[in-house]
C-alpha positions in Angstrom: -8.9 14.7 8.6 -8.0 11.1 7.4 -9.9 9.8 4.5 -9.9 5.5 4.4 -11.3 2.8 3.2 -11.9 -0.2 5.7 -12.5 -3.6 5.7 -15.8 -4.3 8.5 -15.7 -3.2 12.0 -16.1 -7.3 13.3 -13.0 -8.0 11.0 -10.8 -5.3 11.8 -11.3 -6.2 15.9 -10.4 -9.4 15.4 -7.0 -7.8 14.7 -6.7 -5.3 18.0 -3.7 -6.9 20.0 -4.9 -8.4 23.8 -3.5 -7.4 26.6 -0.8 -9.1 28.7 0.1 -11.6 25.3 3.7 -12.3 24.4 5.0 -10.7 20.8 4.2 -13.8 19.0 0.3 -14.0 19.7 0.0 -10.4 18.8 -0.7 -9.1 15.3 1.8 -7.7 13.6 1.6 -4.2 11.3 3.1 -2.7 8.5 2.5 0.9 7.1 3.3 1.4 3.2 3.1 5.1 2.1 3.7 7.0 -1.1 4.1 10.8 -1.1 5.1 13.2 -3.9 7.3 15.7 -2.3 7.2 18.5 -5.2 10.4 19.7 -6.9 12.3 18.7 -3.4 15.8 19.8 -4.9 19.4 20.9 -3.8 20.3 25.1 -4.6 23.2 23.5 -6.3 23.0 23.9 -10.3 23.4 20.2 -11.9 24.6 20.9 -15.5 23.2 17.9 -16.8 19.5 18.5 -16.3 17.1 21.3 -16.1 17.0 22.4 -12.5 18.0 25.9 -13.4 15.0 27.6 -11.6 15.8 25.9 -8.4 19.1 27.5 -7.6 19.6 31.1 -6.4 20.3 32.7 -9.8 17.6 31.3 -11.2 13.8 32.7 -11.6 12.5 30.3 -8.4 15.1 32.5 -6.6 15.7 29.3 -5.0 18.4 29.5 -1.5 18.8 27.3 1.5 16.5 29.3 3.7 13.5 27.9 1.6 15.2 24.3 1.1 15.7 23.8 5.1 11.9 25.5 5.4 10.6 22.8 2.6 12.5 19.6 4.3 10.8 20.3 7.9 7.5 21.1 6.6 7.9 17.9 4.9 9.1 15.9 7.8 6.3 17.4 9.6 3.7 15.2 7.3 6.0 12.2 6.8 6.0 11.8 11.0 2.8 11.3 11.1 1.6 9.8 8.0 -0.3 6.6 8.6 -3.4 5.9 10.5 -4.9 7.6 13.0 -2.9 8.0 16.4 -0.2 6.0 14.8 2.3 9.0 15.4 5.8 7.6 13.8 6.2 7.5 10.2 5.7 4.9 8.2 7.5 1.7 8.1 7.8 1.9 3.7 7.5 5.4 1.7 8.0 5.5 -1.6 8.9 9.0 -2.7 8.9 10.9 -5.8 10.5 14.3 -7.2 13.5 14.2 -5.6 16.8 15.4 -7.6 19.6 13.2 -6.1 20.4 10.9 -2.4 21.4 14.2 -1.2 18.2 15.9 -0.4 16.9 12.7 1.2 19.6 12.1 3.6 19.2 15.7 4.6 15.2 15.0 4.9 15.9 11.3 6.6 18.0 13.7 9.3 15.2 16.3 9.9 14.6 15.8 14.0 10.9 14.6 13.4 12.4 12.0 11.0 15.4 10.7 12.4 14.4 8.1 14.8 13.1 6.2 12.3 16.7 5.7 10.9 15.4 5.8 7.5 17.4 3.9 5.1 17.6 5.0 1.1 17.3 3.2 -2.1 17.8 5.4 -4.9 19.0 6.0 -8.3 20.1 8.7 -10.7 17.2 8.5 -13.8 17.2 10.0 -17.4 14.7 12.2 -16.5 15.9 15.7 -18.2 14.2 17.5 -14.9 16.7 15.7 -13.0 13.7 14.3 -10.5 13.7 10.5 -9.6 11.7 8.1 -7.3 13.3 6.4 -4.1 12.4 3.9 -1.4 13.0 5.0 2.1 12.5 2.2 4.7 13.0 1.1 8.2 15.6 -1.7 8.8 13.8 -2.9 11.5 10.9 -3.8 9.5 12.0 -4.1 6.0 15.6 -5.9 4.5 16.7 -5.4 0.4 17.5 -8.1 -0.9 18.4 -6.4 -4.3 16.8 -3.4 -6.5 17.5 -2.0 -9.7 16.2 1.0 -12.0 13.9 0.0 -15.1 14.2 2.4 -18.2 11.1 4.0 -19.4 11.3 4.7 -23.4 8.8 7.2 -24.4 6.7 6.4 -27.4 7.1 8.4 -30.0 8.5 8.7 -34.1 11.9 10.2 -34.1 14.9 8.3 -34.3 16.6 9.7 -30.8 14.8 7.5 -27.9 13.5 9.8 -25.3 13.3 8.1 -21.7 11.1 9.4 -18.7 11.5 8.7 -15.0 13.1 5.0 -14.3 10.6 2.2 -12.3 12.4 1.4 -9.3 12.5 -1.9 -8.7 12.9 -3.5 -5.0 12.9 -6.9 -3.3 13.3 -7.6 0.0 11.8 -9.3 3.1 9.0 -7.8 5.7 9.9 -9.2 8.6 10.2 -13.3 6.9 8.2 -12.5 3.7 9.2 -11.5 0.8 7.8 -8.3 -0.8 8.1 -7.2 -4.4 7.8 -3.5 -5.1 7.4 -1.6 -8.0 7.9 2.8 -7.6 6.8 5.1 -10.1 6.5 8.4 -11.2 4.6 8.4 -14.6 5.2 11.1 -17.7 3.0 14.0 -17.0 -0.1 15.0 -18.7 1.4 18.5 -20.6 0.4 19.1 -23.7 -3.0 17.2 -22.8 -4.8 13.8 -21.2 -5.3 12.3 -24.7 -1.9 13.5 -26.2 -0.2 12.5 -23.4 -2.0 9.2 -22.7 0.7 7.0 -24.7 3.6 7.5 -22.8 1.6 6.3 -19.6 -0.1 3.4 -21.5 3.7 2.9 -22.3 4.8 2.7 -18.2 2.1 0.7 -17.4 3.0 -1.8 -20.2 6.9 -2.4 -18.8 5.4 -2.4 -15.1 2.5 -5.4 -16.4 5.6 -7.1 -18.0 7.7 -6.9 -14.3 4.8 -7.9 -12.9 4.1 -11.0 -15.0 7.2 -12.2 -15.1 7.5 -12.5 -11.1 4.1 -13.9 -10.9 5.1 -16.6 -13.6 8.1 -17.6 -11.5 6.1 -17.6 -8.5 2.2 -17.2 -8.7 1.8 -16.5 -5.0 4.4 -13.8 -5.2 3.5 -10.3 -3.1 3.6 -7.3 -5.5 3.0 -3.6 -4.6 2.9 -1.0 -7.3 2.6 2.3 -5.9 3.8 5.9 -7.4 2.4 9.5 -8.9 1.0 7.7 -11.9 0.0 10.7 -13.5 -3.5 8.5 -14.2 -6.6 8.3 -12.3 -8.0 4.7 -10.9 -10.5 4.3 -13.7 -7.8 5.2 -16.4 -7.5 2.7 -19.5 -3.3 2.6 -18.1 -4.5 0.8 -14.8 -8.1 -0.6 -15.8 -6.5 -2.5 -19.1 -2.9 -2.3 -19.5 -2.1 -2.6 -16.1 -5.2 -4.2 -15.0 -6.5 -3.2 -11.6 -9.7 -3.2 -10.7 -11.5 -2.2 -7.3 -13.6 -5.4 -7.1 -12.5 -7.8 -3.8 -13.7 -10.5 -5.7 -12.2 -10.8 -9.7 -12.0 -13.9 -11.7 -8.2 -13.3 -12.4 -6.5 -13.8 -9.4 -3.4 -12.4 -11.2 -4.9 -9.0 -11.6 -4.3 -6.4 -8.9 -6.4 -4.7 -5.8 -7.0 -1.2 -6.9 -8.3 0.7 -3.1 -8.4 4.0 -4.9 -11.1 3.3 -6.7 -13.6 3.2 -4.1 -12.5 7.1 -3.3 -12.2 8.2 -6.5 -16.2 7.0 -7.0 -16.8 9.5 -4.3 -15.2 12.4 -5.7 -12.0 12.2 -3.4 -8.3 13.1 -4.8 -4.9 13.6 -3.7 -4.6 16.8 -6.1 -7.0 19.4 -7.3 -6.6 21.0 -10.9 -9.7 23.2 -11.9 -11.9 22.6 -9.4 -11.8 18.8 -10.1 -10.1 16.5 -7.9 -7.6 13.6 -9.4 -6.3 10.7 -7.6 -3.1 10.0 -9.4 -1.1 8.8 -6.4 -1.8 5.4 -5.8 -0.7 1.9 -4.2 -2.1 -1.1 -6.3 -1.4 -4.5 -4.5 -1.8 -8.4 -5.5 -4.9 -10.0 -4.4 -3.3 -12.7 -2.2 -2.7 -9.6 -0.1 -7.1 -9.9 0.7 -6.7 -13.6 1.4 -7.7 -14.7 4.9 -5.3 -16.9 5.8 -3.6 -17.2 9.4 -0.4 -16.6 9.5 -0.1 -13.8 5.9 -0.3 -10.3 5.5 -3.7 -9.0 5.0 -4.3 -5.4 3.6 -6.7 -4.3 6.2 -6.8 -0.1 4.9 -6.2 2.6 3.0 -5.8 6.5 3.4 -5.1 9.6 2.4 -3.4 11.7 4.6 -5.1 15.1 4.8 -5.3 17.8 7.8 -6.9 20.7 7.8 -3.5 23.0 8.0 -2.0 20.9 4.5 -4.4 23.3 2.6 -4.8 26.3 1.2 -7.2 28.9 3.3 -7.5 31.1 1.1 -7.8 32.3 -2.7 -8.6 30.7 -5.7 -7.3 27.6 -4.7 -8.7 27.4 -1.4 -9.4 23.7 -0.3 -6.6 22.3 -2.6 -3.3 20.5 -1.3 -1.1 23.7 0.4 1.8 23.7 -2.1 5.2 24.8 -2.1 5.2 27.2 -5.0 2.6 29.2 -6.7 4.8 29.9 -10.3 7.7 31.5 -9.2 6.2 32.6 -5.5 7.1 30.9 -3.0 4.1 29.5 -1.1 5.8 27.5 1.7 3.5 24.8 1.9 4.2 21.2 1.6 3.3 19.4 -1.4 0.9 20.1 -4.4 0.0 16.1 -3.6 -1.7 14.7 -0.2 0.6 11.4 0.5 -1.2 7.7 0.3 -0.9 4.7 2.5 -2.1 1.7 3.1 -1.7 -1.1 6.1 -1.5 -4.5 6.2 -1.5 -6.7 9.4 -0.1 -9.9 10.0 -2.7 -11.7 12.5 -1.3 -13.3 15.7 0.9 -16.3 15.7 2.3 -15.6 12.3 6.4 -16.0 11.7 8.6 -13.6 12.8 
């Protein structure tokens, strides 16, 4: 089952293609996803970071057998993540918990996966887990013009800075528009929500400053900010330092489009924790993306993607995400997060 949230039934047919038109008087679309692919590393001990568990010495009992099992079971949901009976993955998926390039070009060559020709944008981050975000996108669709990785300091009162998980930064052009993105993985909530809560307030603070900065050298500049933020949509990180909202209609234009909000008011998540559903994996986008004006992208929905056989059957955590471990146990599931998307359509006769 797919869970969205739409704009009307009249507006959305206006954007169903006619038959017998030429490519140019049909609408165009574009599919942006975000999925957090749980601890998807190598069995290849990294001496640099913590990854001990997830080799075959170590507690995880970790061995290629379960890392070829975990990279189809994931490019069994990336195939297919988007709307319904769009069955090709998506055009733009921003990934996180990944150890290194190499596990993704292994995943980006998984049969379901590699017709897609999946390009990679990725870089090695502080992080002492050894885990980093990544773009993967199709070159058809989507050209980089340049990225870069943004440090993340952690708040905190000893004299040796501690950094998290860098912001990955990407330009580049959908199609002829330019598209700003911003892909994060937020610090975790160990040791407690409130505890915790700085070190977030502290991403969302560099990611507001990113995004200000483009905006203020060009105001009608396309920004998407998606990633595990490790916050839910009504979360003082996005509500005031980063400042989202879930209102269409918001007297700062240069705030951003929060989608999530709207099904995390109905009790839907992307992640269960004590019986109580979170939505911490989200895609935030400007609000000249809702602008009806012939010829732009317009965001048009947004999703979770969630069948029936990505959850657990049975136990005490039956109805949650079907995740690949359970402590040490291997579970062979997916993820412990359901993957997010969002579309956005470029009505007929716009450039190409």
């Amino acid at each position: 089952m797919l869970l969205y949230f739409l704009l009307p039934a009249a507006l959305l047919a206006a954007f169903i293609p006619p038959k017998n038109k030429s490519r140019r008087e049909q609408p165009q679309e574009c599919v942006i996803a975000f999925y957090n692919l749980e601890n998807l590393y190598d069995t290849l001990d990294d001496p640099l970071t913590a990854d001990d568990e997830f080799t075959p010495a170590g507690d995880k009992h970790y061995n290629t057998g379960i890392f070829m099992h975990k990279l189809s079971n994931l490019s069994t949901i990336i195939s297919e993540l988007g709307p319904a009976g769009r069955y090709h993955p998506p055009d733009l998926l921003g990934v996180a918990e990944i150890e290194n390039r190499d596990v993704l070009e292994k995943l980006i060559a998984q049969p379901l996966l590699a017709m897609a020709r999946y390009r990679i944008v990725h870089f090695e981050s502080p992080d002492p887990r050894g885990i980093d975000v990544a773009l993967l996108y199709r070159q058809q669709v989507f050209q980089v013009v340049s990225s870069k990785p943004i440090p993340v300091a952690l708040p905190g009162g000893s004299k040796e800075v501690r950094y998290t998980r860098d912001i990955l930064y990407v330009k580049g052009m959908l199609f002829t528009d330019t598209l700003h993105l911003l892909i994060n993985h937020w610090p975790s909530r160990r040791g407690g929500e409130v505890r915790s809560a700085p070190a977030r307030m502290a991403a969302a603070g560099i990611c507001r400053t990113i995004i200000d900065s483009l905006w203020k050298a060009d105001p009608a500049a396309t920004i998407l900010l998606m990633g595990d933020l490790n916050d839910d949509p009504n979360s003082r990180s996005i509500t005031r330092r980063l400042g989202a909202s879930g209102e269409r209609i918001h007297a700062n234009r240069f705030s951003l489009f929060n989608p999530w909000t709207h099904f995390y008011q109905k009790g839907i998540g992307t992640l269960a924790n004590r019986d109580r559903w979170g939505l911490f994996d989200q895609i935030l986008i400007s609000r000249n993306l809702l602008e009806e004006q012939g010829g732009n992208w317009q965001w048009v929905a947004a999703g979770i993607h969630r069948k029936p056989f990505m959850l657990e059957n049975q136990g005490r955590f039956r109805g949650y995400p079907m995740r690949t471990w359970e402590g040490n146990r291997y579970r062979g599931g997916f993820s412990d997060h359901f993957p997010t998307f969002i579309t956005l359509i470029r009505p007929a006769g716009g450039r190409y």
